[in-house]
C-alpha positions as CSV (number, residue, x, y, z in Angstrom):
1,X,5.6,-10.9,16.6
2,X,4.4,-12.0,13.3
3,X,7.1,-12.4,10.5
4,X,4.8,-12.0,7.4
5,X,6.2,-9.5,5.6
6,X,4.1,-6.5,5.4
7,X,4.4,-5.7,1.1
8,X,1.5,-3.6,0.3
9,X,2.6,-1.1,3.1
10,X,6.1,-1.1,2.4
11,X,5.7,-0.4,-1.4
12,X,3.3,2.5,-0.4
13,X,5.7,3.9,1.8
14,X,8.2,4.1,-0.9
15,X,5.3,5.1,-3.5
16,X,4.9,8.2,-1.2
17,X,8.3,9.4,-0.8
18,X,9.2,9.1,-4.3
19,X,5.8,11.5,-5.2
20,X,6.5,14.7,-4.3
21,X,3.4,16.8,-4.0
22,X,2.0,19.6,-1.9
23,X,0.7,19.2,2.0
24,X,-2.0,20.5,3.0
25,X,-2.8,21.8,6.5
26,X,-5.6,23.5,7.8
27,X,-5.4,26.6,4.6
28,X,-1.3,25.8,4.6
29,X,0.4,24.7,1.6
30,X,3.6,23.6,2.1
31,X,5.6,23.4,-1.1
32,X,8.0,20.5,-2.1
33,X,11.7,21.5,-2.3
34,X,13.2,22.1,-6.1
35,X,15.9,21.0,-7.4
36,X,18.8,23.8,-6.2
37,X,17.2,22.7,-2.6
38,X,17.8,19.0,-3.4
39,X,21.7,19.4,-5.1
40,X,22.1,21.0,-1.2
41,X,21.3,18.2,0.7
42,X,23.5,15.1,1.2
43,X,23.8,11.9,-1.1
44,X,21.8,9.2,0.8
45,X,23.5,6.3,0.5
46,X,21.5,3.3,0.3
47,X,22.9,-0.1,1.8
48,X,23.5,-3.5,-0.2
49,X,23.5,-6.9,0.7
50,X,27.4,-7.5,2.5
51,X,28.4,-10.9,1.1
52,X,28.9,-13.7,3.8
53,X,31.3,-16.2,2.8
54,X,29.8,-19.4,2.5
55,X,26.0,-18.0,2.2
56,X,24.1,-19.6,-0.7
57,X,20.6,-17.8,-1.4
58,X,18.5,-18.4,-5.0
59,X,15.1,-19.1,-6.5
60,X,13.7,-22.6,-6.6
61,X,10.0,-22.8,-8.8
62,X,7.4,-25.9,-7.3
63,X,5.7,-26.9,-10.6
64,X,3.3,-29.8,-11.7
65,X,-0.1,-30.7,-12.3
66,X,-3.1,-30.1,-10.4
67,X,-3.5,-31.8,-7.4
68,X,-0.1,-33.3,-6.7
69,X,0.4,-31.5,-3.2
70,X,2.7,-28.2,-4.6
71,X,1.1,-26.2,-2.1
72,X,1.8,-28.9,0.7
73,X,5.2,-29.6,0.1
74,X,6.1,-25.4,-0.2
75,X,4.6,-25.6,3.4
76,X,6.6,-28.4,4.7
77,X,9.6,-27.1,3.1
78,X,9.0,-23.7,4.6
79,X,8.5,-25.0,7.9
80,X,4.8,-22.9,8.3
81,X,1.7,-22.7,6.2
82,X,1.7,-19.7,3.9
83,X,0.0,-21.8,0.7
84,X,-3.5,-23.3,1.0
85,X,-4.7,-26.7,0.1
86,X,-7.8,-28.4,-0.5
87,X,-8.6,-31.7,-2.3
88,X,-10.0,-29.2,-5.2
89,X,-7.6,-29.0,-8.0
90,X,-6.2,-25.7,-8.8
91,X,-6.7,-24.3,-5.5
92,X,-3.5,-22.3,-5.7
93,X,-4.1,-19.6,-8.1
94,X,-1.3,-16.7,-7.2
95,X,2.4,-17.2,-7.5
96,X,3.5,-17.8,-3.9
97,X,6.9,-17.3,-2.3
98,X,8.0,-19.3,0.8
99,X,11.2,-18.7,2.3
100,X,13.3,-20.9,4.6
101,X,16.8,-19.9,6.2
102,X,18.5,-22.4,7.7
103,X,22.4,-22.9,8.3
104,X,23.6,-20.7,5.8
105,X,21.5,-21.2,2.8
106,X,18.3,-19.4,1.9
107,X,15.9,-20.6,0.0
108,X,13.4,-18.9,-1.9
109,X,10.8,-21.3,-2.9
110,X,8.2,-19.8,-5.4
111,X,4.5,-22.5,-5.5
112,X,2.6,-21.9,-8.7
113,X,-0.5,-22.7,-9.8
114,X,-0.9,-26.2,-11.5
115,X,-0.9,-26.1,-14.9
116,X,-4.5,-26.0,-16.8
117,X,-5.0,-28.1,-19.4
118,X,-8.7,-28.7,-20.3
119,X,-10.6,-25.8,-20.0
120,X,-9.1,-22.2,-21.7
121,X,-11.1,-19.7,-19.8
122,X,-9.7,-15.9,-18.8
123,X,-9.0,-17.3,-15.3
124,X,-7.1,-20.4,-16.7
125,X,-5.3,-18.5,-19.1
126,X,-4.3,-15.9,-16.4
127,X,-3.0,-19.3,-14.3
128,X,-0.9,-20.8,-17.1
129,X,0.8,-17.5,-17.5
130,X,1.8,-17.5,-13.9
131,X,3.5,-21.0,-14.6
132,X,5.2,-20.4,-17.6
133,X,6.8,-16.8,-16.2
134,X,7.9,-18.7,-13.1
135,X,9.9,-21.1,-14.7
136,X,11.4,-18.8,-16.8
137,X,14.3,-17.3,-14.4
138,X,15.0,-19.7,-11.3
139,X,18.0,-21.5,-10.1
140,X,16.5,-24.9,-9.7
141,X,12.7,-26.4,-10.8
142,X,11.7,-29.4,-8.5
143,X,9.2,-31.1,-10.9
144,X,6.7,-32.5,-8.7
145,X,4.4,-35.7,-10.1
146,X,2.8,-38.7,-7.8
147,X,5.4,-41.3,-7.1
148,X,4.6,-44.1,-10.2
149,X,2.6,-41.9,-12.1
150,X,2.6,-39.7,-15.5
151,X,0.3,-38.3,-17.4
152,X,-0.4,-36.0,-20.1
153,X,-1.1,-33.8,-18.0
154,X,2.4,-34.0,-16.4
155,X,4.1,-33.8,-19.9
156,X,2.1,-30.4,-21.0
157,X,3.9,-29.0,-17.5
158,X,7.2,-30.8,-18.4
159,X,7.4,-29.2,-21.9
160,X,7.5,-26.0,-20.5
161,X,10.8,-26.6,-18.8
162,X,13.7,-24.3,-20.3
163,X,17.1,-26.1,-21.0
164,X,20.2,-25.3,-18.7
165,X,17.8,-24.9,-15.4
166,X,18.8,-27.5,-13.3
167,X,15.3,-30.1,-12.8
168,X,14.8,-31.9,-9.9
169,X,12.1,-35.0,-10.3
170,X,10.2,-34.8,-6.9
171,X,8.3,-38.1,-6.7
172,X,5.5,-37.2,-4.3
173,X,3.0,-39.3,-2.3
174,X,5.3,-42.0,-1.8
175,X,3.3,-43.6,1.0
176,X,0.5,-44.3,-1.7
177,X,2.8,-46.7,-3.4
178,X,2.4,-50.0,-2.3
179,X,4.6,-51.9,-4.7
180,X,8.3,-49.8,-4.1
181,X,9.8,-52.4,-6.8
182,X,8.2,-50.8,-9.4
183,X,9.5,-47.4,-8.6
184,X,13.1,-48.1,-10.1
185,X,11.6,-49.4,-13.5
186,X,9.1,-46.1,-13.6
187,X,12.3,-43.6,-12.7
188,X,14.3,-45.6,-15.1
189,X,11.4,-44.5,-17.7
190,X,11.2,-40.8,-16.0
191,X,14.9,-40.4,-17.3
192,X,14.2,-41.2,-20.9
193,X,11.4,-38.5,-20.9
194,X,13.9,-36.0,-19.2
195,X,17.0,-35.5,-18.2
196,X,16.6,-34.9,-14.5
197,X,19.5,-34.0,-12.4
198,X,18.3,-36.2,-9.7
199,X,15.0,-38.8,-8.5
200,X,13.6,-37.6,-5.3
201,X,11.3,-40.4,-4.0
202,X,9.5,-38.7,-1.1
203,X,6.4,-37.9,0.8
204,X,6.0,-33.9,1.7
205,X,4.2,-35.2,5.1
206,X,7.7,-37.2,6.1
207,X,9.9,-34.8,8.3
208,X,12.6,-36.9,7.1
209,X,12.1,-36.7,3.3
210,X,11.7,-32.5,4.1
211,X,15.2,-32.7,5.3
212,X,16.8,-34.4,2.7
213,X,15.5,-32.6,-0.1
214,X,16.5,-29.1,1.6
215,X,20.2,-30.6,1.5
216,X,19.8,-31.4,-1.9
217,X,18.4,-28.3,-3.0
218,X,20.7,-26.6,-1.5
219,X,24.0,-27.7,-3.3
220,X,22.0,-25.5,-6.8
221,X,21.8,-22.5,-4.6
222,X,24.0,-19.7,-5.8
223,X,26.7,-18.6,-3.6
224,X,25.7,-15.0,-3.4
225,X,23.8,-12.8,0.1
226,X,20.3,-13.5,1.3
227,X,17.8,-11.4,-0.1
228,X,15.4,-11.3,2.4
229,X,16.1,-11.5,6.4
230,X,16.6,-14.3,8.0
231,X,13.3,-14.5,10.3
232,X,10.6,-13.6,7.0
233,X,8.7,-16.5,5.7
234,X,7.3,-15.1,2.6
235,X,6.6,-12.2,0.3
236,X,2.8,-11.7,0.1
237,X,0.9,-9.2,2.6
238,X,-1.2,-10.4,4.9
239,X,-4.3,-9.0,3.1
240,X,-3.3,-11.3,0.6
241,X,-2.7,-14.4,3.0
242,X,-6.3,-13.1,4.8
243,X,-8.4,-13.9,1.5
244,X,-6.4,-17.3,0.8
245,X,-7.4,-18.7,4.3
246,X,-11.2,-17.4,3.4
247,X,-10.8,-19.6,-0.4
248,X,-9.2,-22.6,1.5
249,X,-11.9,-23.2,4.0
250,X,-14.5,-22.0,1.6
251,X,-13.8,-25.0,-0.6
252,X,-12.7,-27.8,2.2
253,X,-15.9,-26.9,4.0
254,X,-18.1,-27.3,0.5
255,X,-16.5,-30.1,-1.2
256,X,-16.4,-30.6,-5.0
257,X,-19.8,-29.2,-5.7
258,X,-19.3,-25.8,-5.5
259,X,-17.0,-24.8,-8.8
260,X,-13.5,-23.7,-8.5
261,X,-14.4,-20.7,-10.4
262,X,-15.5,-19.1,-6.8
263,X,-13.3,-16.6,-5.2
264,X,-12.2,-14.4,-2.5
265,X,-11.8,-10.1,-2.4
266,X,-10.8,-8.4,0.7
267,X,-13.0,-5.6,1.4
268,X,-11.8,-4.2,4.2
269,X,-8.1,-5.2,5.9
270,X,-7.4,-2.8,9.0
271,X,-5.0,-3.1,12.0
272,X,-5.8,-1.3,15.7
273,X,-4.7,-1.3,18.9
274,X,-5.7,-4.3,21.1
275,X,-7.1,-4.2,24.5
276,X,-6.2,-7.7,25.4
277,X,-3.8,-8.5,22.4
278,X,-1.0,-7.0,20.7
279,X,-2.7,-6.7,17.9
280,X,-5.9,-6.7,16.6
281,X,-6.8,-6.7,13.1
282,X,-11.0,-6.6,11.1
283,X,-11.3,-7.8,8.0
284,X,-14.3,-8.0,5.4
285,X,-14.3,-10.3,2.4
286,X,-16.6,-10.9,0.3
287,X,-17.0,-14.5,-1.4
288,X,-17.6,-14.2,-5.2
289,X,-19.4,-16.7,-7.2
290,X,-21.3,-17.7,-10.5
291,X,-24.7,-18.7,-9.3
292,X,-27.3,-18.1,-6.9
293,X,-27.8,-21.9,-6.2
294,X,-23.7,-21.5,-5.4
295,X,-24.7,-18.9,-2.8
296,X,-27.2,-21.0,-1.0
297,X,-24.7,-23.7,-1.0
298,X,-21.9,-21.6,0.9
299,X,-24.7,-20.0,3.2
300,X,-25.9,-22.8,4.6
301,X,-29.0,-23.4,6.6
302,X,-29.7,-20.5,8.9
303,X,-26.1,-19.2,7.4
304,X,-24.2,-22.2,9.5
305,X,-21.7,-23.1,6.6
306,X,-21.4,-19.2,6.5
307,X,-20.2,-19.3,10.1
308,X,-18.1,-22.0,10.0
309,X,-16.0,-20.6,7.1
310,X,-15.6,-17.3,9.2
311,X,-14.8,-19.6,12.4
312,X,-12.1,-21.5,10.6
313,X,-10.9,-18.4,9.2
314,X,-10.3,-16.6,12.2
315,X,-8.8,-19.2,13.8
316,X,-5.8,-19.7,11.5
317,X,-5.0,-16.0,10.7
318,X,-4.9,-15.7,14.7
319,X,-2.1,-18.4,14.9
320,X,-0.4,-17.1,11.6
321,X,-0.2,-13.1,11.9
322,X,-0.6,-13.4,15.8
323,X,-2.9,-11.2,16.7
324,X,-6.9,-11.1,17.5
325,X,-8.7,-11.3,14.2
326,X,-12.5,-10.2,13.9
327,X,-14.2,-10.9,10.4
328,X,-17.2,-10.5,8.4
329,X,-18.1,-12.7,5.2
330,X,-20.2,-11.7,3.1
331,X,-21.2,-13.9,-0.8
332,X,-22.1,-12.1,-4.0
333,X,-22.9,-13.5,-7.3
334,X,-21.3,-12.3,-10.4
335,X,-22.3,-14.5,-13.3
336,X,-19.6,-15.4,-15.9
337,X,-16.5,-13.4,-14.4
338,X,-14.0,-16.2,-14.5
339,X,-14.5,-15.7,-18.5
340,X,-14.4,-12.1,-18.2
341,X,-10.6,-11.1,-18.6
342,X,-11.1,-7.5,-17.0
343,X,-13.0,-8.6,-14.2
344,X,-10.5,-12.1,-13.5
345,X,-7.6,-8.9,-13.3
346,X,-10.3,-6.7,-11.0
347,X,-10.2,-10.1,-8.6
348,X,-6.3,-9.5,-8.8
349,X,-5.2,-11.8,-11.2
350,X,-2.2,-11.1,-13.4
């Protein structure tokens, strides 16, 4: 059974108890209780987390520049994908929560967009402001930057860094540097810019590295009960995961000529009874972007790239929600939106 946690449904579940209106029923209305009715019935209790001794749970935020594998190192350190990535910079655009239990620690990892720097458009904006409110309230920030490397870029993300949050320097892409004996004069610099709590030279596609960070991290972790249970690997719906796969293989499969500026809305999203499978679900998106010359470009010849992105799609949702996954793509063009600040929050951007 898939262990995506189901949000959207759950917070209209409780949307719906907490409204209390009339039913109706074929020409029968019935009528919610009132109050005397209510002071009758019995206190419902509801349950809190029992503390465990020993159990260590908090809130760890991935930040850095674009492009410095965020999204794959939340993946790794999950243990599944839940994040996309592409070679495109600023492919993540949502804040994303990965959670990984293990012993009796629980970590709640939180990716975030990388931090936009040159160009100051609605969508940008709306990015940035995911950062900064992400850093704001965690238990531990593991700044991530490429292993020898530091830009401005870097420093714009580094400044936002609030004092008494414990930092963690993740040096990433490890296996690019080929001189390691000028990794301990660069840390050495690192320090003076910051001071770090501890240098994490690593790689996010070495088990090993994975391993050791997670017992680093953990040691920041709070002692206080899991918040979540101990088999769910994130927060976000699977609507939500459903139009990230769409965006991923929309911009692997087109490369750096199509703009960034494209993006993904779920049209449809609906779950039914399988006839070979436990589940099945069929989804429509539609893929949104600036141009008409863009929506040649994602169609393909004879709609090919079109397929291919629905292929690839399907594919991956299958092996992530488990279940048998029919979709339709369809691309629209809506000139200027990523400027637009009403239609970036329409596209469900904060």
């Amino acid at each position: 059974m898939s262990t995506v946690k189901k949000t959207a449904e759950t917070e209209r579940t409780a949307q719906e108890q907490t409204l209390r209106r009339p039913v109706q029923i074929a020409g029968v209305t019935i009528q919610p209780r009132d109050a005397g009715e209510d002071a009758a019935l019995p206190a419902v209790v509801v349950p809190v987390p029992v503390p465990v001794a020993g159990q260590r749970c908090g809130l760890v935020a991935i930040v850095g520049k674009p492009n410095v594998g965020k999204s794959t190192l939340l993946n790794a350190l999950v243990g599944q994908k839940i994040s996309i990535t592409s070679r495109k910079a600023q492919t993540t655009r949502h804040r994303i929560t990965g959670i990984r239990t293990q012993g009796a620690a629980q970590y709640v990892f939180v990716d975030t967009p990388g931090f936009q720097t040159i160009h100051g458009t609605a969508l940008n904006k709306s990015l940035n402001k995911t950062v900064v409110g992400a850093v704001s309230d965690v238990d531990l920030v593991l700044f991530v930057v490429e292993a020898g490397s530091f830009t401005t870029a870097d420093a714009k993300v580094l400044a936002l860094l609030k004092p008494g949050i414990p930092v963690l320097l993740v040096a990433n892409k490890l296996d690019n540097v080929h001189r390691r004996g000028d990794i301990a004069p660069w840390l050495q610099s690192m320090q003076e810019r910051h001071a770090f709590n501890e240098f994490v030279p690593m790689s996010a596609k070495q088990s090993k590295d994975i391993v050791r960070l997670l017992d680093i991290c953990e040691k920041y972790l709070p002692e206080q009960p899991w918040w979540h249970a101990e088999d769910e690997l994130t927060d976000r719906s699977e609507k939500f995961l459903a139009s990230e796969m769409v965006r991923e293989k929309l911009f692997r499969l087109t490369g750096d000529e199509l703009p960034y500026t494209s993006t993904v809305v779920i049209d449809k999203f609906e779950e039914e009874a399988g006839r070979t499978a436990k589940r099945m679900l069929r989804i429509a998106a539609t893929i949104v972007v600036e141009r008409e010359g863009h929506k040649a470009m994602v169609i393909g010849d004879k709609g090919e790239k079109l397929k291919r992105i629905g292929t690839e799609t399907r594919v991956e949702l299958e092996k992530l929600l488990d279940a048998k996954v029919f979709i339709e793509l369809w691309v629209k063009v809506r000139s200027g939106w990523a400027d637009d600040e009403a239609r970036v929050r329409s596209f469900g951007y904060e």
